[in-house]
C-alpha positions in Angstrom: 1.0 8.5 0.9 1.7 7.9 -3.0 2.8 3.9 -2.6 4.8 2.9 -6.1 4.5 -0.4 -8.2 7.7 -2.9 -7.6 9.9 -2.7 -9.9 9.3 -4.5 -13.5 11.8 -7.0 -15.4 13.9 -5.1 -17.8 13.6 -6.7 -21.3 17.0 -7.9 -22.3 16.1 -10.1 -25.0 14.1 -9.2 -28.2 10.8 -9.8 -29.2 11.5 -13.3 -31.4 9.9 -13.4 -35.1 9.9 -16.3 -36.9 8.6 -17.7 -40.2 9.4 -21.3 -41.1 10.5 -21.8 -44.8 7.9 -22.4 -47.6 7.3 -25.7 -47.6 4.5 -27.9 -49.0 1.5 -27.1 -47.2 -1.9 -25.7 -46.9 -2.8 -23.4 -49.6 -3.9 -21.1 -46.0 -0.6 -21.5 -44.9 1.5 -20.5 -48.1 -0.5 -17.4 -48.2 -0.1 -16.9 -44.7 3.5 -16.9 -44.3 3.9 -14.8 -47.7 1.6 -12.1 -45.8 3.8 -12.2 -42.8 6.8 -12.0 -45.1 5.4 -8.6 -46.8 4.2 -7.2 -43.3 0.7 -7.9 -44.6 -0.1 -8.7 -40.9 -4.2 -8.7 -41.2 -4.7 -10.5 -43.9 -2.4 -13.3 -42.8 -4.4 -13.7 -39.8 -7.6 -14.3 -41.9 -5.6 -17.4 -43.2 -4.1 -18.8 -40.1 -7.7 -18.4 -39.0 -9.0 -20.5 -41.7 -6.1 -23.0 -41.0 -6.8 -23.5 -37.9 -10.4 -24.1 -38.3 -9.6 -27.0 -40.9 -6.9 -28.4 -38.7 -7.3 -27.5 -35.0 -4.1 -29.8 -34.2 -1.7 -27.7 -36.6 1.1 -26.6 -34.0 2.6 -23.9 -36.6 -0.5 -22.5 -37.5 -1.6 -21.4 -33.6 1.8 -20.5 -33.6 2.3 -18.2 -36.0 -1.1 -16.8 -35.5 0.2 -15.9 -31.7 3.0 -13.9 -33.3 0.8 -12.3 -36.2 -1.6 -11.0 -33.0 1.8 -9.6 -31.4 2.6 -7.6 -34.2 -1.0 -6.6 -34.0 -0.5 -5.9 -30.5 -3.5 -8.0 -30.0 -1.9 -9.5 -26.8 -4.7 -11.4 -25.3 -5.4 -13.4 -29.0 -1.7 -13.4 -28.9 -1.5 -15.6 -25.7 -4.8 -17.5 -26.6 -2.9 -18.7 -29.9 0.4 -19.2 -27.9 -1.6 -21.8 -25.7 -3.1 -23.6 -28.1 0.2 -24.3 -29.8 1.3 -25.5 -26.6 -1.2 -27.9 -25.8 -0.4 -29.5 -28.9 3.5 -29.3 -29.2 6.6 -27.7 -27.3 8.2 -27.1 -30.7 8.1 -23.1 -30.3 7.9 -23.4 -26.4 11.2 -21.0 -26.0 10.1 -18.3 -28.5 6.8 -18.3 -27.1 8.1 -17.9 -23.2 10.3 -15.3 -24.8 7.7 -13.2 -26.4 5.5 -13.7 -23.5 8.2 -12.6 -21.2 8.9 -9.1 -23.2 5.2 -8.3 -23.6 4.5 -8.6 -20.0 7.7 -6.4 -19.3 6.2 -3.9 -21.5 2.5 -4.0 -20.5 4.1 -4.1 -17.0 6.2 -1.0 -17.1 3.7 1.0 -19.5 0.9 0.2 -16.7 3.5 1.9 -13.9 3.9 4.9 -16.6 -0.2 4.9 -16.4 -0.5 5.2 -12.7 2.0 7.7 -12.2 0.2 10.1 -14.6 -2.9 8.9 -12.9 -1.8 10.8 -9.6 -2.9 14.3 -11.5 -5.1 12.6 -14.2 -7.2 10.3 -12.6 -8.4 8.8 -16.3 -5.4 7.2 -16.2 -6.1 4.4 -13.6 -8.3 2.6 -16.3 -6.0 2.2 -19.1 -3.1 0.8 -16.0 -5.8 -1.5 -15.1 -6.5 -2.6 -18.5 -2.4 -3.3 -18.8 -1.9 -5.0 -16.1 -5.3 -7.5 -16.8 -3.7 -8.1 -19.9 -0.4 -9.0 -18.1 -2.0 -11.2 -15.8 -3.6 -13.4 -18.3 0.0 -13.9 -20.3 1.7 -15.0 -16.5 -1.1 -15.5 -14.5 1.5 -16.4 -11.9 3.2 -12.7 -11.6 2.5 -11.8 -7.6 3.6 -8.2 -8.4 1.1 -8.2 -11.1 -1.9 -8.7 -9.0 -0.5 -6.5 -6.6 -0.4 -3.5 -8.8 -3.6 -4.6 -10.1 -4.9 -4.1 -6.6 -2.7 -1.0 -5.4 -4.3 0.8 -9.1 -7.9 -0.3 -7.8 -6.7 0.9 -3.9 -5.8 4.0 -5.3 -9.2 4.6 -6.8 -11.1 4.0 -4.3 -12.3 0.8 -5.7 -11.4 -1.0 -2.5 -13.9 -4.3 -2.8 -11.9 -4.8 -6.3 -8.7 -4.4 -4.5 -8.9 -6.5 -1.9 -9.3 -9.4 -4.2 -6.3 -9.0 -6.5 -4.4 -8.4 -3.4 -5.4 -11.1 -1.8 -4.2 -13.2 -5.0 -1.2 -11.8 -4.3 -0.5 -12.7 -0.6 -2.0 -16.1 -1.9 1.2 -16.6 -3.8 3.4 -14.8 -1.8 2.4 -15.2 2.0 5.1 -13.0 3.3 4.2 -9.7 1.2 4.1 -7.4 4.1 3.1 -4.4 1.5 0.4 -6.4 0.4 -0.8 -7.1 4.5 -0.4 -3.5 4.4 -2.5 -2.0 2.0 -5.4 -4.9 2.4 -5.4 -4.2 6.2 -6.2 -0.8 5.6 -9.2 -1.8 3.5 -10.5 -3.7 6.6 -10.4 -1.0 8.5 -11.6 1.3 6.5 -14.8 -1.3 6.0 -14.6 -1.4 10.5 -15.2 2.6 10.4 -18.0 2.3 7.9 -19.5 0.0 9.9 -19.2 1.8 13.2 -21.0 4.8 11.1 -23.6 2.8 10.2 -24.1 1.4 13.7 -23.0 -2.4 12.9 -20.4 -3.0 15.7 -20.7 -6.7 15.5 -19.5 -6.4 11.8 -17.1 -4.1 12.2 -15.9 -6.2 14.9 -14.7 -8.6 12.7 -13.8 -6.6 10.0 -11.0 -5.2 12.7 -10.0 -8.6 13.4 -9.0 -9.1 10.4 -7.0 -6.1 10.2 -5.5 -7.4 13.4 -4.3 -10.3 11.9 -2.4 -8.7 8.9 -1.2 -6.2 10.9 0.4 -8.5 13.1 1.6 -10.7 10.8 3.5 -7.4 9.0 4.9 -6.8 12.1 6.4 -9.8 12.8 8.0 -10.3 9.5 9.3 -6.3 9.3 9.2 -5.3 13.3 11.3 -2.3 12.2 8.7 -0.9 10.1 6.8 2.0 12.7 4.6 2.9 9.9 1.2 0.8 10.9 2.1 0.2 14.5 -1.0 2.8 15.6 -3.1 1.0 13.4 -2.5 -2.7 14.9 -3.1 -1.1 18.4 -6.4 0.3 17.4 -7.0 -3.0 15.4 -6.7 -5.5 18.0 -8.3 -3.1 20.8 -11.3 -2.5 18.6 -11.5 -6.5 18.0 -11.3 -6.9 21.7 -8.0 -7.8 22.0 -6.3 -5.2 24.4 -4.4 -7.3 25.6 -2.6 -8.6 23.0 -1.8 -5.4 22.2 -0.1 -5.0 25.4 1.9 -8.4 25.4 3.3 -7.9 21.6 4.5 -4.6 22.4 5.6 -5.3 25.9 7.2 -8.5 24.9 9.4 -7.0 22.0 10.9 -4.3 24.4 11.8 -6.9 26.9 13.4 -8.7 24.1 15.4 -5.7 22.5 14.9 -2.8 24.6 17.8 -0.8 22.6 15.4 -1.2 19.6 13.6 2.2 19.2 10.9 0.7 17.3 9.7 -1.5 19.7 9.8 1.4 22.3 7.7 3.7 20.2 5.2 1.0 19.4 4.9 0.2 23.6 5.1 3.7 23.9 1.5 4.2 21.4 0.2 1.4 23.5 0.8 3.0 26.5 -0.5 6.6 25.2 -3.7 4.8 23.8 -4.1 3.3 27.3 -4.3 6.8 29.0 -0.7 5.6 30.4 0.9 9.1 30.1 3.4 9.0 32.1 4.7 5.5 31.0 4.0 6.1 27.5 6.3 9.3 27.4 9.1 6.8 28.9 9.4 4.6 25.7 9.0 7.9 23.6 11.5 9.7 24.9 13.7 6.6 24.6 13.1 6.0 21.1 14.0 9.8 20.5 16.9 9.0 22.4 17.7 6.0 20.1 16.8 7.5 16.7 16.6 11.3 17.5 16.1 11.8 13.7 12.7 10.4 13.5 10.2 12.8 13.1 7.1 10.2 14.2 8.5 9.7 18.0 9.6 13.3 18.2 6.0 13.8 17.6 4.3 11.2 19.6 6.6 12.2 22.6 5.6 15.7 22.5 2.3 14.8 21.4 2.0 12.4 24.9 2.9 15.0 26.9 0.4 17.5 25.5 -2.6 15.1 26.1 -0.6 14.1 29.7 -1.0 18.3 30.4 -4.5 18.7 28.9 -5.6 15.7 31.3 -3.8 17.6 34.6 -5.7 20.8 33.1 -9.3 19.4 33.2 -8.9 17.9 36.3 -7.7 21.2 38.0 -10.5 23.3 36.2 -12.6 20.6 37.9 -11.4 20.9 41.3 -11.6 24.9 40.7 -15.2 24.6 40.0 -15.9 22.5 42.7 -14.1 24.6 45.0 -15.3 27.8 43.9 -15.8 30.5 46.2 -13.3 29.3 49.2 -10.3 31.3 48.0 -8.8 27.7 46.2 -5.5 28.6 43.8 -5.8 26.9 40.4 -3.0 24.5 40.2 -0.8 25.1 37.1 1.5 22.4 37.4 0.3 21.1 34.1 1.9 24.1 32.4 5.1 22.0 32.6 4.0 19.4 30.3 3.4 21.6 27.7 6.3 23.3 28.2 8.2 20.0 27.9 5.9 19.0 24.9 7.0 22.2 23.1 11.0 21.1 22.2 9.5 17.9 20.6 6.8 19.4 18.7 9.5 21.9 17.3 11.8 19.1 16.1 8.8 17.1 14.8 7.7 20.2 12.4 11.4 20.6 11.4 12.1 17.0 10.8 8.9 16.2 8.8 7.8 19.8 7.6 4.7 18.8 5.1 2.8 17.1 8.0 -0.3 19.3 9.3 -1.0 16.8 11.8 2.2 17.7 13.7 1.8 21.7 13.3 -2.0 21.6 14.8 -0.2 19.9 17.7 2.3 22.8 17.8 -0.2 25.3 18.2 -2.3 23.8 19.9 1.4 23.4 23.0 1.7 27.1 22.4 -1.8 28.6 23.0 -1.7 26.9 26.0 1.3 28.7 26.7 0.3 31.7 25.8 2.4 32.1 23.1 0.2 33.9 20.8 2.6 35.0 18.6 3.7 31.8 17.6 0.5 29.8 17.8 -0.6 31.9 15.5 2.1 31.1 12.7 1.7 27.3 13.5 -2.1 27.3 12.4 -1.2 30.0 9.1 0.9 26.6 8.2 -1.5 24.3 9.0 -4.2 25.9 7.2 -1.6 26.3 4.5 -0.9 22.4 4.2 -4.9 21.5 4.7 -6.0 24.0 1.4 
Protein backbone atom coordinates (compact mmCIF):
# COMPACT_ATOMS: atom_id res chain seq x y z
CA UNK A 1 0.00 0.00 0.00
CA UNK A 2 1.43 3.44 -1.34
CA UNK A 3 1.17 5.46 2.24
CA UNK A 4 1.35 9.50 1.38
CA UNK A 5 3.41 12.21 3.33
CA UNK A 6 1.00 14.57 5.64
CA UNK A 7 0.20 17.38 4.28
CA UNK A 8 2.81 20.40 4.20
CA UNK A 9 2.22 24.20 5.38
CA UNK A 10 1.16 26.32 2.45
CA UNK A 11 3.47 29.33 2.20
CA UNK A 12 1.34 32.38 2.61
CA UNK A 13 3.84 34.83 3.30
CA UNK A 14 6.93 35.73 1.05
CA UNK A 15 10.30 34.94 1.23
CA UNK A 16 11.63 38.43 3.28
CA UNK A 17 14.82 40.39 1.65
CA UNK A 18 16.30 42.94 3.31
CA UNK A 19 19.29 45.20 2.98
CA UNK A 20 19.88 47.90 5.73
CA UNK A 21 20.80 51.42 4.34
CA UNK A 22 24.55 52.29 3.65
CA UNK A 23 25.74 53.41 6.50
CA UNK A 24 29.29 53.88 7.89
CA UNK A 25 30.79 50.53 8.22
CA UNK A 26 33.25 47.96 7.20
CA UNK A 27 34.75 48.46 3.95
CA UNK A 28 33.43 44.28 3.74
CA UNK A 29 30.20 45.36 4.48
CA UNK A 30 29.76 48.45 2.03
CA UNK A 31 30.80 46.12 -0.71
CA UNK A 32 28.61 43.58 0.51
CA UNK A 33 25.43 45.22 0.56
CA UNK A 34 26.28 47.02 -2.91
CA UNK A 35 26.64 43.28 -4.32
CA UNK A 36 23.31 42.25 -2.87
CA UNK A 37 21.89 45.45 -4.20
CA UNK A 38 23.10 44.54 -7.98
CA UNK A 39 22.13 40.76 -7.51
CA UNK A 40 25.94 40.08 -7.41
CA UNK A 41 24.96 37.33 -4.93
CA UNK A 42 28.63 35.35 -4.80
CA UNK A 43 30.69 37.85 -4.52
CA UNK A 44 28.89 39.45 -1.62
CA UNK A 45 29.17 36.37 0.25
CA UNK A 46 33.06 36.43 -0.14
CA UNK A 47 32.67 39.73 1.86
CA UNK A 48 30.20 38.89 4.53
CA UNK A 49 32.69 36.00 4.79
CA UNK A 50 35.56 38.13 5.44
CA UNK A 51 33.32 40.30 7.84
CA UNK A 52 32.45 37.80 9.81
CA UNK A 53 35.91 36.44 10.27
CA UNK A 54 37.13 40.02 11.52
CA UNK A 55 34.13 40.45 13.71
CA UNK A 56 32.39 37.15 14.77
CA UNK A 57 29.90 39.20 17.01
CA UNK A 58 28.55 41.37 13.89
CA UNK A 59 24.61 40.48 14.14
CA UNK A 60 24.03 42.01 10.47
CA UNK A 61 26.75 40.48 8.89
CA UNK A 62 25.54 36.53 9.79
CA UNK A 63 22.46 37.97 8.96
CA UNK A 64 22.71 39.03 5.73
CA UNK A 65 25.02 36.25 4.86
CA UNK A 66 21.94 33.79 5.82
CA UNK A 67 19.83 35.63 3.19
CA UNK A 68 22.76 35.86 0.56
CA UNK A 69 22.96 31.71 0.94
CA UNK A 70 18.97 31.78 0.42
CA UNK A 71 19.22 33.42 -2.72
CA UNK A 72 21.91 30.89 -3.37
CA UNK A 73 19.67 28.30 -2.35
CA UNK A 74 22.41 27.22 -0.10
CA UNK A 75 19.81 26.35 2.64
CA UNK A 76 21.94 24.63 5.16
CA UNK A 77 24.75 27.72 5.13
CA UNK A 78 21.55 29.70 5.02
CA UNK A 79 20.36 28.36 8.55
CA UNK A 80 24.01 28.03 9.87
CA UNK A 81 24.27 32.03 9.27
CA UNK A 82 20.59 32.51 10.57
CA UNK A 83 21.86 30.89 13.97
CA UNK A 84 24.65 32.62 14.46
CA UNK A 85 22.89 35.93 14.06
CA UNK A 86 20.66 34.66 16.72
CA UNK A 87 22.90 33.81 19.22
CA UNK A 88 24.08 37.16 19.18
CA UNK A 89 20.86 39.36 18.67
CA UNK A 90 17.02 38.94 18.02
CA UNK A 91 17.20 42.04 15.80
CA UNK A 92 16.21 40.03 12.51
CA UNK A 93 14.47 37.18 14.60
CA UNK A 94 11.03 37.61 12.59
CA UNK A 95 12.48 37.72 9.07
CA UNK A 96 14.58 34.92 9.87
CA UNK A 97 11.56 32.56 11.40
CA UNK A 98 9.84 33.85 8.20
CA UNK A 99 12.37 32.75 5.65
CA UNK A 100 12.89 29.65 7.57
CA UNK A 101 9.25 28.94 7.61
CA UNK A 102 8.93 29.29 3.55
CA UNK A 103 12.03 27.26 2.82
CA UNK A 104 10.94 24.40 4.85
CA UNK A 105 7.42 24.56 3.11
CA UNK A 106 9.22 24.43 -0.06
CA UNK A 107 11.87 21.72 0.65
CA UNK A 108 8.85 20.10 2.35
CA UNK A 109 6.39 19.92 -0.53
CA UNK A 110 9.29 19.57 -3.28
CA UNK A 111 10.47 16.35 -1.17
CA UNK A 112 6.52 14.97 -1.41
CA UNK A 113 6.75 15.86 -5.31
CA UNK A 114 10.13 13.52 -5.09
CA UNK A 115 8.56 10.57 -3.59
CA UNK A 116 5.61 10.45 -5.61
CA UNK A 117 7.73 10.23 -8.83
CA UNK A 118 9.87 7.83 -6.85
CA UNK A 119 6.90 5.21 -6.99
CA UNK A 120 7.97 4.52 -10.88
CA UNK A 121 11.53 6.01 -10.59
CA UNK A 122 13.03 4.78 -7.71
CA UNK A 123 16.12 7.46 -8.15
CA UNK A 124 13.95 9.64 -6.79
CA UNK A 125 13.91 8.55 -3.10
CA UNK A 126 17.49 10.10 -2.66
CA UNK A 127 16.98 13.56 -3.75
CA UNK A 128 13.28 13.42 -1.15
CA UNK A 129 15.75 12.30 1.35
CA UNK A 130 18.21 14.95 0.75
CA UNK A 131 15.04 17.57 1.07
CA UNK A 132 13.66 16.57 3.79
CA UNK A 133 17.42 16.37 5.87
CA UNK A 134 17.74 19.73 4.77
CA UNK A 135 14.28 20.52 6.29
CA UNK A 136 14.98 19.00 9.36
CA UNK A 137 18.08 20.90 10.22
CA UNK A 138 16.06 24.50 9.50
CA UNK A 139 13.06 23.04 12.21
CA UNK A 140 14.59 20.30 13.77
CA UNK A 141 11.37 20.17 15.72
CA UNK A 142 8.92 19.27 12.54
CA UNK A 143 7.35 15.60 13.64
CA UNK A 144 6.03 15.26 10.11
CA UNK A 145 9.44 15.91 8.89
CA UNK A 146 11.07 12.99 10.48
CA UNK A 147 8.26 10.99 9.62
CA UNK A 148 8.49 11.42 5.94
CA UNK A 149 12.14 11.16 6.44
CA UNK A 150 11.38 7.67 7.67
CA UNK A 151 8.26 6.61 5.46
CA UNK A 152 11.02 7.72 2.22
CA UNK A 153 13.74 5.35 3.88
CA UNK A 154 10.53 2.61 4.63
CA UNK A 155 9.77 2.77 1.29
CA UNK A 156 13.20 1.84 0.10
CA UNK A 157 13.72 -0.77 1.99
CA UNK A 158 16.21 1.01 4.11
CA UNK A 159 14.27 -0.13 7.24
CA UNK A 160 17.26 0.18 9.99
CA UNK A 161 17.33 3.98 8.73
CA UNK A 162 13.70 4.29 9.11
CA UNK A 163 13.09 3.06 12.23
CA UNK A 164 15.17 5.79 13.67
CA UNK A 165 13.64 8.86 12.07
CA UNK A 166 10.38 7.38 12.99
CA UNK A 167 11.08 6.85 16.11
CA UNK A 168 12.07 10.77 16.42
CA UNK A 169 8.85 11.20 15.42
CA UNK A 170 6.74 9.25 17.91
CA UNK A 171 9.39 10.81 20.36
CA UNK A 172 7.66 14.15 19.80
CA UNK A 173 4.47 13.14 19.03
CA UNK A 174 3.63 9.97 21.27
CA UNK A 175 0.19 9.47 19.85
CA UNK A 176 1.24 9.19 15.98
CA UNK A 177 -0.69 5.98 15.32
CA UNK A 178 0.79 6.13 11.44
CA UNK A 179 4.05 6.30 12.80
CA UNK A 180 3.24 3.00 15.48
CA UNK A 181 2.20 1.74 12.27
CA UNK A 182 4.81 1.73 9.90
CA UNK A 183 7.67 1.17 12.71
CA UNK A 184 5.69 -1.90 13.94
CA UNK A 185 5.90 -3.35 10.66
CA UNK A 186 9.68 -2.96 10.67
CA UNK A 187 9.66 -5.13 13.88
CA UNK A 188 8.11 -7.68 12.46
CA UNK A 189 9.57 -7.84 9.44
CA UNK A 190 13.10 -8.06 11.69
CA UNK A 191 10.78 -11.16 13.91
CA UNK A 192 10.43 -13.15 10.32
CA UNK A 193 14.02 -12.68 9.50
CA UNK A 194 14.91 -13.94 12.59
CA UNK A 195 12.58 -16.94 12.60
CA UNK A 196 14.52 -17.65 8.99
CA UNK A 197 17.57 -17.53 10.47
CA UNK A 198 16.63 -19.77 13.35
CA UNK A 199 16.89 -16.97 16.31
CA UNK A 200 13.46 -17.41 17.98
CA UNK A 201 14.67 -15.80 21.12
CA UNK A 202 15.35 -12.66 19.07
CA UNK A 203 12.60 -12.62 17.20
CA UNK A 204 10.82 -13.04 20.21
CA UNK A 205 11.44 -9.80 21.28
CA UNK A 206 11.47 -8.16 18.16
CA UNK A 207 7.50 -9.21 18.14
CA UNK A 208 7.06 -7.82 21.38
CA UNK A 209 7.79 -4.83 20.36
CA UNK A 210 5.53 -4.92 17.60
CA UNK A 211 3.00 -5.96 20.13
CA UNK A 212 3.39 -2.99 21.95
CA UNK A 213 2.80 -0.46 19.04
CA UNK A 214 0.32 -2.33 17.73
CA UNK A 215 -1.60 -2.06 20.75
CA UNK A 216 -1.04 1.18 21.57
CA UNK A 217 -2.48 2.08 17.75
CA UNK A 218 -5.27 0.31 18.60
CA UNK A 219 -6.23 1.88 21.52
CA UNK A 220 -5.84 5.32 20.30
CA UNK A 221 -7.76 4.43 16.64
CA UNK A 222 -9.85 1.08 17.69
CA UNK A 223 -11.79 1.74 14.47
CA UNK A 224 -8.90 1.29 12.31
CA UNK A 225 -9.18 -2.80 11.09
CA UNK A 226 -6.20 -2.38 9.07
CA UNK A 227 -3.28 -3.99 11.50
CA UNK A 228 -5.61 -5.91 13.68
CA UNK A 229 -4.12 -9.46 12.12
CA UNK A 230 -0.87 -8.23 12.74
CA UNK A 231 -1.34 -7.40 16.59
CA UNK A 232 -2.90 -11.00 16.96
CA UNK A 233 0.09 -12.60 15.40
CA UNK A 234 2.35 -10.07 17.31
CA UNK A 235 1.36 -10.69 20.76
CA UNK A 236 0.89 -14.66 20.08
CA UNK A 237 4.29 -14.90 18.54
CA UNK A 238 5.66 -12.87 21.82
CA UNK A 239 3.81 -15.35 23.95
CA UNK A 240 1.02 -13.41 24.75
CA UNK A 241 -2.13 -15.30 23.52
CA UNK A 242 -3.84 -14.30 25.87
CA UNK A 243 -3.80 -10.89 25.70
CA UNK A 244 -4.84 -11.29 22.51
CA UNK A 245 -7.90 -12.93 23.57
CA UNK A 246 -8.81 -10.34 26.50
CA UNK A 247 -8.24 -7.03 24.19
CA UNK A 248 -10.47 -8.39 21.63
CA UNK A 249 -12.94 -10.11 23.87
CA UNK A 250 -13.05 -7.10 26.11
CA UNK A 251 -13.88 -4.54 23.31
CA UNK A 252 -16.87 -6.57 22.07
CA UNK A 253 -18.24 -6.89 25.50
CA UNK A 254 -17.88 -3.16 25.61
CA UNK A 255 -19.45 -2.25 22.18
CA UNK A 256 -20.67 -5.29 20.63
CA UNK A 257 -22.64 -3.10 17.82
CA UNK A 258 -19.09 -1.98 16.84
CA UNK A 259 -18.09 -4.10 13.80
CA UNK A 260 -14.53 -3.49 14.27
CA UNK A 261 -14.22 -5.05 17.39
CA UNK A 262 -16.25 -8.02 16.07
CA UNK A 263 -13.95 -8.64 13.18
CA UNK A 264 -10.84 -8.19 15.21
CA UNK A 265 -12.46 -11.10 17.92
CA UNK A 266 -13.55 -12.72 15.01
CA UNK A 267 -9.39 -12.98 13.49
CA UNK A 268 -8.65 -14.03 17.03
CA UNK A 269 -11.01 -16.61 17.01
CA UNK A 270 -10.07 -17.87 13.37
CA UNK A 271 -6.25 -17.79 14.39
CA UNK A 272 -7.31 -19.90 17.42
CA UNK A 273 -8.79 -22.76 15.09
CA UNK A 274 -12.21 -21.37 16.67
CA UNK A 275 -14.13 -21.74 13.43
CA UNK A 276 -17.25 -21.91 14.35
CA UNK A 277 -17.09 -18.90 16.83
CA UNK A 278 -14.94 -16.95 14.66
CA UNK A 279 -17.54 -16.98 11.72
CA UNK A 280 -20.06 -15.57 14.56
CA UNK A 281 -18.25 -12.14 14.91
CA UNK A 282 -17.58 -12.18 11.05
CA UNK A 283 -20.76 -12.60 10.02
CA UNK A 284 -21.83 -9.88 12.51
CA UNK A 285 -19.45 -7.42 11.38
CA UNK A 286 -20.77 -8.02 7.72
CA UNK A 287 -23.99 -7.64 9.17
CA UNK A 288 -22.86 -4.16 10.68
CA UNK A 289 -20.78 -2.84 7.76
CA UNK A 290 -21.85 -5.16 4.85
CA UNK A 291 -19.71 -2.77 2.59
CA UNK A 292 -16.50 -3.87 3.90
CA UNK A 293 -14.70 -5.94 1.68
CA UNK A 294 -12.02 -7.30 4.63
CA UNK A 295 -14.91 -9.03 6.82
CA UNK A 296 -16.77 -10.15 3.69
CA UNK A 297 -13.52 -11.95 3.10
CA UNK A 298 -12.48 -13.15 6.48
CA UNK A 299 -16.11 -14.59 6.85
CA UNK A 300 -15.95 -16.53 3.81
CA UNK A 301 -12.43 -17.09 4.17
CA UNK A 302 -13.32 -18.79 8.03
CA UNK A 303 -15.64 -20.88 6.58
CA UNK A 304 -13.46 -22.21 3.85
CA UNK A 305 -10.64 -23.26 6.40
CA UNK A 306 -13.81 -24.37 8.90
CA UNK A 307 -14.77 -26.92 5.56
CA UNK A 308 -11.19 -27.83 4.61
CA UNK A 309 -10.77 -28.86 8.46
CA UNK A 310 -14.28 -31.20 8.35
CA UNK A 311 -12.68 -32.48 4.82
CA UNK A 312 -9.37 -33.81 6.21
CA UNK A 313 -10.93 -35.27 9.05
CA UNK A 314 -13.52 -37.29 6.90
CA UNK A 315 -10.62 -38.31 4.34
CA UNK A 316 -9.14 -39.54 7.64
CA UNK A 317 -11.80 -41.51 8.92
CA UNK A 318 -12.27 -42.88 5.15
CA UNK A 319 -8.83 -44.23 5.18
CA UNK A 320 -9.03 -45.61 8.35
CA UNK A 321 -12.22 -47.22 7.58
CA UNK A 322 -11.33 -48.45 4.22
CA UNK A 323 -12.62 -51.55 3.03
CA UNK A 324 -15.91 -51.89 5.41
CA UNK A 325 -18.36 -50.28 2.91
CA UNK A 326 -17.96 -46.58 5.21
CA UNK A 327 -19.78 -43.43 3.10
CA UNK A 328 -17.46 -40.45 3.05
CA UNK A 329 -19.26 -37.82 4.90
CA UNK A 330 -19.73 -34.64 2.80
CA UNK A 331 -21.26 -32.44 5.21
CA UNK A 332 -18.28 -30.12 4.83
CA UNK A 333 -19.54 -29.28 1.34
CA UNK A 334 -21.88 -26.81 3.18
CA UNK A 335 -19.20 -24.64 4.36
CA UNK A 336 -17.97 -23.98 1.22
CA UNK A 337 -21.03 -23.54 -0.16
CA UNK A 338 -21.75 -20.87 2.54
CA UNK A 339 -18.12 -19.44 2.06
CA UNK A 340 -18.88 -18.94 -1.65
CA UNK A 341 -21.59 -15.72 -1.25
CA UNK A 342 -18.80 -13.96 0.81
CA UNK A 343 -15.98 -14.67 -1.30
CA UNK A 344 -18.19 -13.29 -4.30
CA UNK A 345 -18.86 -9.94 -2.51
CA UNK A 346 -15.30 -9.73 -1.25
CA UNK A 347 -13.87 -9.89 -5.04
CA UNK A 348 -16.68 -7.36 -6.01
CA UNK A 349 -16.08 -5.04 -3.13
CA UNK A 350 -12.24 -4.87 -3.31
CA UNK A 351 -11.58 -6.11 -7.05
CA UNK A 352 -7.48 -5.51 -7.17
CA UNK A 353 -6.93 -7.97 -4.24
CA UNK A 354 -5.39 -11.49 -5.45
CA UNK A 355 -5.43 -12.60 -1.98
CA UNK A 356 -9.28 -12.65 -2.01
CA UNK A 357 -9.68 -14.30 -5.72
CA UNK A 358 -7.18 -17.38 -4.79
CA UNK A 359 -9.71 -17.85 -1.95
CA UNK A 360 -12.47 -17.79 -4.53
CA UNK A 361 -11.14 -20.47 -6.45
CA UNK A 362 -9.90 -22.22 -4.19
CA UNK A 363 -14.39 -22.34 -2.58
CA UNK A 364 -15.17 -23.32 -6.11
CA UNK A 365 -12.91 -26.28 -6.99
CA UNK A 366 -13.99 -27.71 -4.08
CA UNK A 367 -17.33 -27.35 -5.45
CA UNK A 368 -16.68 -28.50 -8.40
CA UNK A 369 -17.27 -25.60 -10.12
CA UNK A 370 -14.70 -25.84 -12.79
CA UNK A 371 -15.88 -23.40 -14.91
CA UNK A 372 -15.60 -20.78 -12.62
CA UNK A 373 -12.62 -21.74 -10.58
CA UNK A 374 -11.02 -21.54 -13.53
CA UNK A 375 -11.71 -17.67 -14.25
CA UNK A 376 -10.88 -16.86 -10.53
CA UNK A 377 -7.24 -18.10 -10.87
CA UNK A 378 -6.95 -16.39 -14.86
CA UNK A 379 -7.61 -13.15 -12.43
CA UNK A 380 -5.32 -14.00 -9.90
CA UNK A 381 -2.61 -14.84 -12.07
CA UNK A 382 -3.55 -11.66 -13.75
CA UNK A 383 -3.16 -9.33 -10.54
CA UNK A 384 0.24 -11.45 -9.37
CA UNK A 385 2.22 -10.70 -13.12
Amino acid sequence: MKRSFPAGILSLVAIYMTVTAFQCGSAEMTTAKLAIKNGQYDKAEESLVRAVEKNPQEEEAWFLLGQVRLEQKNYLGMNEAYTRALGISTAHEREIRNNRSVVWNELYNGATEDYDKAQDQPEYYQSAAEKLTTAMAINPDSVQTYFALGLVHYSEGENDKAAGYLGSALERRPDYVEAMNILSSIHLDAAVDLEVAGDDEAAKKEYGVAADLLEKAFELNPEESGNINNLIIALERSGQPGRAKTLTSEAVKENPENPTFRYAYGVYLLNDGSFEESVKHFSKACELDPQNANYAYNCGAAYLNWGVSMKQEADAKLEANKGKNAKPDLSYQEKFRVALPYLEKSTELKPDDAEFWSSLAKAYTYLGMVKESKAAYDQFDRLTQ
